[in-house]
C-alpha positions, 0 to 999 in steps of 0.5 A: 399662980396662973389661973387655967380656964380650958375652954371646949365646944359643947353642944351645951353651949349653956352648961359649958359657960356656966362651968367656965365662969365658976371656974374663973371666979371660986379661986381654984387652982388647976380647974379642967373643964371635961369635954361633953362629947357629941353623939355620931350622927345616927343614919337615916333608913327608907321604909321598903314594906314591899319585899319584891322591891327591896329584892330588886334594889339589893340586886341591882346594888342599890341597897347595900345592906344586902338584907331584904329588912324593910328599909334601906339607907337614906344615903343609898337612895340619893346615890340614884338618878335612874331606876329601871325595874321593870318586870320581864318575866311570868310569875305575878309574885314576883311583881312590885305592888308596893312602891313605898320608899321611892319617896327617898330617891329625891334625885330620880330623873328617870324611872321605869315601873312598866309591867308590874302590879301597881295600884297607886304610887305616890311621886310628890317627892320625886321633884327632879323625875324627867322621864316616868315609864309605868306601862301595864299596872293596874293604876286607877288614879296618879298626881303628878302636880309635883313633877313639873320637870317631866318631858317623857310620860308612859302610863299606857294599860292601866286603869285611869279615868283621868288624868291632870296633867296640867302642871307637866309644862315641859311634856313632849311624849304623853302615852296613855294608850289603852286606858278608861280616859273620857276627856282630856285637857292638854292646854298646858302642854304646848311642848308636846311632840308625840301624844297618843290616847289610843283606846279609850273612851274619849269624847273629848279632847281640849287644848290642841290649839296650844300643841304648837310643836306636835307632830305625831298625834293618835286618838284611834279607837275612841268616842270621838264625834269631830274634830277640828285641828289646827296645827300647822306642825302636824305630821301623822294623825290617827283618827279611826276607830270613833264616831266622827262625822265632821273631821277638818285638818285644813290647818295641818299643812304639814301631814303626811299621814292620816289614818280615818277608818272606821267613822261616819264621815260623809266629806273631806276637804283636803286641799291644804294638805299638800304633803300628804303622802299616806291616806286610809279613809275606808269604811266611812261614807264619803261620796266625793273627794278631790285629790287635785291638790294631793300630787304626793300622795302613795298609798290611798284607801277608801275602800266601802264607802259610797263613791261614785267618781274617782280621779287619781289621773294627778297622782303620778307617785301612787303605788297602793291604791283600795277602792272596793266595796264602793256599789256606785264606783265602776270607773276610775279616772288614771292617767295614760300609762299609769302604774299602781303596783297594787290595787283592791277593787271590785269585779265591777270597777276598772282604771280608765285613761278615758273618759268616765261616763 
């Protein structure tokens, strides 16, 4: 008679062997080797201890348990490439404070957070995020050495102090508005096109030189004392608001706006910003400035500083002209049959064709 040896997969690899050899060698008949049956794999859950988050992703289907429980499953989180919680209503409750669980959503390109209660979020996980949007949180600190693909961060209205973005190589849209900032390096960053550190309390600024690609830049309302900018892409810059009393943007040969309230500057060379369309330079304590070279320019405002002589008589294009509260400034050189659709000035200040004495 025929010996029958069955032989059956087994995770058991070393049982399953042992059993076949007995099997083969005792001289009995008819052996059958019963299959050792594997375990289902069991799934995979997410911890979710914030209730208002899980909420939300059950609303938007992303939970699909449907039950506010805690966790979620694996499987679900990976489904996700863009999340949008942001939170439009009045009712502090119903904000997200707690984050845990993101970590799950490795495939996350695109996240938005703005207006809700956060005071730390961890994103090490989140490798793919490209776009990261957590406007008006109550965040003191963020890591984000781990995001290298993001071109897109909005983390204006929080609490930071500082922030290290010199991992985010691929950044082109860095907001950091209204935040406690007092220095920042972008040396890092040469893909920046917009940067804004609007509100803060800056004092110093490093890297620009390696902002190749910038054109929009805003550091109004900070603790800024000069500025020295050399980045021929630039085209709009807004500097007021600091303490500046030294601001040179001969290198910009593109601008066409810059915006300079509020400083302490005494001069501006502005010859090599031949494009500039839109000039707002009041409230410093400039004592001359030459436009010859600005034949673009539409709108100039250098309204209280301490000019005593002015010559628009080349600014053909001009339609918003402020120059009150100059004391010294009683004439104002214009060409024949100029016309400004608007002008500011002083009882004691007039546009001549003529000769300014």
């Amino acid at each position: 008679m025929i010996k029958t040896c069955i032989p059956q997969k087994s995770l058991l690899f070393t049982l399953f062997l042992f059993v076949f050899l007995f099997s083969c060698d005792t001289g009995q008949d008819n052996i059958i080797v019963t299959p050792i049956e594997e375990e289902p794999d069991k799934p995979f859950f997410i911890n979710l201890p914030d209730p208002v988050f899980e909420a939300e992703l059950i609303a938007r289907g992303i939970d699909t348990d449907g039950e506010v429980n805690q966790k979620m499953l694996e499987e679900d989180a990976l489904n996700v490439t863009y999340l949008d919680l942001f939170y439009s209503g009045s009712d502090p409750d119903e904000k997200i404070t707690d984050l845990t669980g993101i970590e799950g959503f490795t495939n996350l390109k695109e996240l938005i957070v703005g207006n809700n209660a956060l005071t730390a979020i961890s994103l090490n996980e989140n490798t793919a995020l490209e776009k990261l949007y957590l406007n008006s949180n109550q965040l003191s600190a963020i890591e984000l050495s781990n995001n290298p693909a993001l071109t897109y961060l909005s983390i204006g209205r929080n609490e930071l102090q500082g922030i290290d973005v010199s991992a985010n190589v691929n950044l082109q849209y860095l907001n950091l508005e209204a935040n406690s900032i007092k220095s920042l390096d972008v040396s890092n960053n040469p893909k920046l096109v917009e940067l804004s550190v609007l509100v803060n309390e800056l004092s110093s600024i490093t890297g620009l030189e390696q902002t190749t690609s910038l054109k929009k830049l805003n550091l109004g309302w900070n603790d800024l004392e000069s500025l020295t900018l050399n980045i021929s892409s630039l085209e709009w810059i807004n500097i007021e608001q600091n303490l500046l009393t030294n601001l040179n943007v001969n290198g910009c040969t593109s601008l066409t706006s810059l915006i300079a309230t509020n400083n302490s500057l005494k001069q501006l060379d502005l010859h090599s910003n031949v494009s500039l369309q839109y000039l707002k330079v009041s409230a410093n304590e400039i004592e001359q400035v030459d436009l010859s070279k600005n034949l673009a320019l539409e709108l100039f405002w250098i309204s209280n500083n301490h000019l005593a002589k002015l010559d628009i008589s080349k600014l053909s294009k001009l339609y918003d002209l402020s120059i009150f509260g100059n004391a010294d400034l009683s004439c104002i050189k214009t060409l024949d049959d100029q016309t400004i659709a608007t002008v500011r000035k002083g009882d004691h200040q007039e546009l001549s064709a003529g000769v300014c004495e």
